[in-house]
C-alpha positions as CSV (number, residue, x, y, z in Angstrom):
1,X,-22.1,-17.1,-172.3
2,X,-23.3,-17.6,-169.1
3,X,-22.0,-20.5,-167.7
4,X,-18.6,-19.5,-169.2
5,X,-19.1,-16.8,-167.0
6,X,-20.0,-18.7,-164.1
7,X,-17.0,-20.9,-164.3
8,X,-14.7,-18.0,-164.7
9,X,-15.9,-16.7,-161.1
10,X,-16.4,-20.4,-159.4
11,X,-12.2,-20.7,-159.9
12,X,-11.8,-17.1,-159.3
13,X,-13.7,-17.2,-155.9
14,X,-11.8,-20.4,-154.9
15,X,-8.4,-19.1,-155.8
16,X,-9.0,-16.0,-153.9
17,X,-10.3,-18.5,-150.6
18,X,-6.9,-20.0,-151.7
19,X,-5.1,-16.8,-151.5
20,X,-6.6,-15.4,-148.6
21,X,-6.2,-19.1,-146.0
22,X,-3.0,-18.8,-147.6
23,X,-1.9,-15.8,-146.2
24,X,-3.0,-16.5,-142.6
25,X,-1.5,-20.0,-142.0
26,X,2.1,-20.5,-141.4
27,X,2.8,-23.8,-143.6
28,X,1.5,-26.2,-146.5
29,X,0.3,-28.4,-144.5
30,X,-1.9,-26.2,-142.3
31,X,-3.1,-24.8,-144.9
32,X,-3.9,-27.4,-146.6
33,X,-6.0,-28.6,-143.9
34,X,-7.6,-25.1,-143.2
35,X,-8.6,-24.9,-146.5
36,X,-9.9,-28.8,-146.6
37,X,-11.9,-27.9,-143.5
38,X,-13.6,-24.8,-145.2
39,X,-14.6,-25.9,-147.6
40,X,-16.1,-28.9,-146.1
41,X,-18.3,-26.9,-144.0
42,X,-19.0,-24.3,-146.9
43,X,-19.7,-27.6,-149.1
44,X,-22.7,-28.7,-146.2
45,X,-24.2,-25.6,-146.1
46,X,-24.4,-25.1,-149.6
47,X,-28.6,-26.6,-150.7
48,X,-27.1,-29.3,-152.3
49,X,-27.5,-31.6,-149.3
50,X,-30.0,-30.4,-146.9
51,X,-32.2,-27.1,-148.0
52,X,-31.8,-23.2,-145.8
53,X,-35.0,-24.1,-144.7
54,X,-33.9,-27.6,-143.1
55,X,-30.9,-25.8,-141.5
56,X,-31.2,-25.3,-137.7
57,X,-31.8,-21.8,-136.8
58,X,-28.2,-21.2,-135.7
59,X,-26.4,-22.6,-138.9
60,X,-28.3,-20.7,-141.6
61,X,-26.0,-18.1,-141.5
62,X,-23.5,-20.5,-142.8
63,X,-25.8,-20.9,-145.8
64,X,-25.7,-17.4,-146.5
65,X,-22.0,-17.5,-146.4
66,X,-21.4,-20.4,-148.5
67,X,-18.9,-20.3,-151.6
68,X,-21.2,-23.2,-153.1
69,X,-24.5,-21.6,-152.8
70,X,-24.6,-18.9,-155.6
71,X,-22.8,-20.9,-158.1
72,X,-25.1,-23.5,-157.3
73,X,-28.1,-21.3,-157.6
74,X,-26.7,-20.1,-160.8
75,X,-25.7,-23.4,-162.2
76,X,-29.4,-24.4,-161.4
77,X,-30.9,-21.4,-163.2
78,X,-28.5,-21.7,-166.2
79,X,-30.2,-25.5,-166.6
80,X,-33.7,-24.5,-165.9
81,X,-34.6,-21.4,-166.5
82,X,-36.5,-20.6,-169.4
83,X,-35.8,-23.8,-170.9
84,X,-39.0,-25.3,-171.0
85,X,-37.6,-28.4,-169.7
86,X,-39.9,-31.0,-168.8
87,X,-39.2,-33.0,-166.0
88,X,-42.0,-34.7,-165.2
89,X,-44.7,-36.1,-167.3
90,X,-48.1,-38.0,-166.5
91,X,-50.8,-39.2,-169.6
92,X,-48.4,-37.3,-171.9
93,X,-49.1,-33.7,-170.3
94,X,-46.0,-31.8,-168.3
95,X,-46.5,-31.8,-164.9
96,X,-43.4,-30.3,-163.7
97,X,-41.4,-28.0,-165.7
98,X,-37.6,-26.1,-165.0
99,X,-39.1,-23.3,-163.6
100,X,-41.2,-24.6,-161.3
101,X,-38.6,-26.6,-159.5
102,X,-36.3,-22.9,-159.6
103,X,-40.0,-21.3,-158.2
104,X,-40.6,-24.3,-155.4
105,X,-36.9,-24.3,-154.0
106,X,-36.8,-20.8,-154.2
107,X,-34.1,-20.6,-156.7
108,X,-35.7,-17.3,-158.2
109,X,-35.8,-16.4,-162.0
110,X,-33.1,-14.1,-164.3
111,X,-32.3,-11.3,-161.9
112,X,-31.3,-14.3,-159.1
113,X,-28.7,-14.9,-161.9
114,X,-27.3,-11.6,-161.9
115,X,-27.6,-11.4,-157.6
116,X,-25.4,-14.3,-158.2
117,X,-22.9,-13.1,-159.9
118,X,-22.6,-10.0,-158.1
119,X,-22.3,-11.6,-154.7
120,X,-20.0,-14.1,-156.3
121,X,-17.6,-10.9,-157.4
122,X,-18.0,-9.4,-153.7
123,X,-16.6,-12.8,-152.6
124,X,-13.6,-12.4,-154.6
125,X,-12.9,-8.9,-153.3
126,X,-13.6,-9.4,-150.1
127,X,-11.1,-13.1,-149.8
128,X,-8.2,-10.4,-152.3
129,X,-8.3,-7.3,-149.8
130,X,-8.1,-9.3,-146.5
131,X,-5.3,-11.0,-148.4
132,X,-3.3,-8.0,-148.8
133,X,-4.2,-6.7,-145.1
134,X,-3.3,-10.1,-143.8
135,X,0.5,-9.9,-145.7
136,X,0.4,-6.3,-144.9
137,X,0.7,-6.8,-141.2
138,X,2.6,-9.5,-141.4
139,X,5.6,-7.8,-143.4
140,X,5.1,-4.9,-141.3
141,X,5.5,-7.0,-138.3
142,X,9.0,-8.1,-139.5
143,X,10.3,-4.9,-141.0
144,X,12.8,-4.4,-138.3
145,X,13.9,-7.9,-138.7
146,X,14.0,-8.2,-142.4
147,X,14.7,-4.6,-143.3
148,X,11.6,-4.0,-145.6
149,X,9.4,-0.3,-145.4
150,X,6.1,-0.9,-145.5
């Protein structure tokens, strides 16, 4: 149930980045490298290559701001959490477990899942409504050309 759930929002959140670069740019083509270049840099940020706590001072904002952070973080706690997943064993005795790697990276438990989600959903809102601002102005900005009554 979960991960079906997580999937639904990772295409949802990347359609609506889709939707939103969309709207700003004036072709296909610099779109296509707008959006190439986002997420790139969202891609980076994300804790699957270099941790928040690796990050220079001045880029962990980016982290925070990544659209591969949380369903990251929620992939990870799908996998791990309360699993009882042994990763690690020495003389036949678990040494590292799921939730300790979640604990150690600072992953979190349950409620991180739901955080997840819900910042995940604010993501989607957020990319939809400057959308719609974003073609607002820009059909208002032509209504004397084209006619239309915003």
């Amino acid at each position: 149930m979960h991960f079906v759930l997580l999937i639904w929002l990772i295409l949802y959140t990347a359609n609506s980045v889709v939707v939103c670069f969309s709207a700003l740019v004036p072709n296909f083509i610099v779109g296509n490298s707008v959006i190439s270049a986002v997420m790139g840099s969202f891609f980076l940020f994300s804790g699957y290559f270099i941790s928040k706590n690796q990050l220079p001072r001045f880029w962990v904002f980016m982290h925070y701001i990544s659209l591969f952070k949380y369903p990251f973080e929620g992939l990870l706690i799908n996998e791990f959490s309360r699993s009882g997943k042994c990763l690690e064993t020495m003389l036949d005795t678990c040494v590292v477990r799921g939730e300790d790697v979640l604990r150690e990276e600072g992953y979190g438990d349950e409620g991180s899942r739901w955080k997840n989600y819900v910042i995940m959903l604010c993501f989607i809102l957020v990319y939809r409504f400057v959308a719609f601002l974003i073609l607002r102005y820009k059909c208002s900005s032509h209504a004397g050309v084209r006619g239309f009554v915003v």
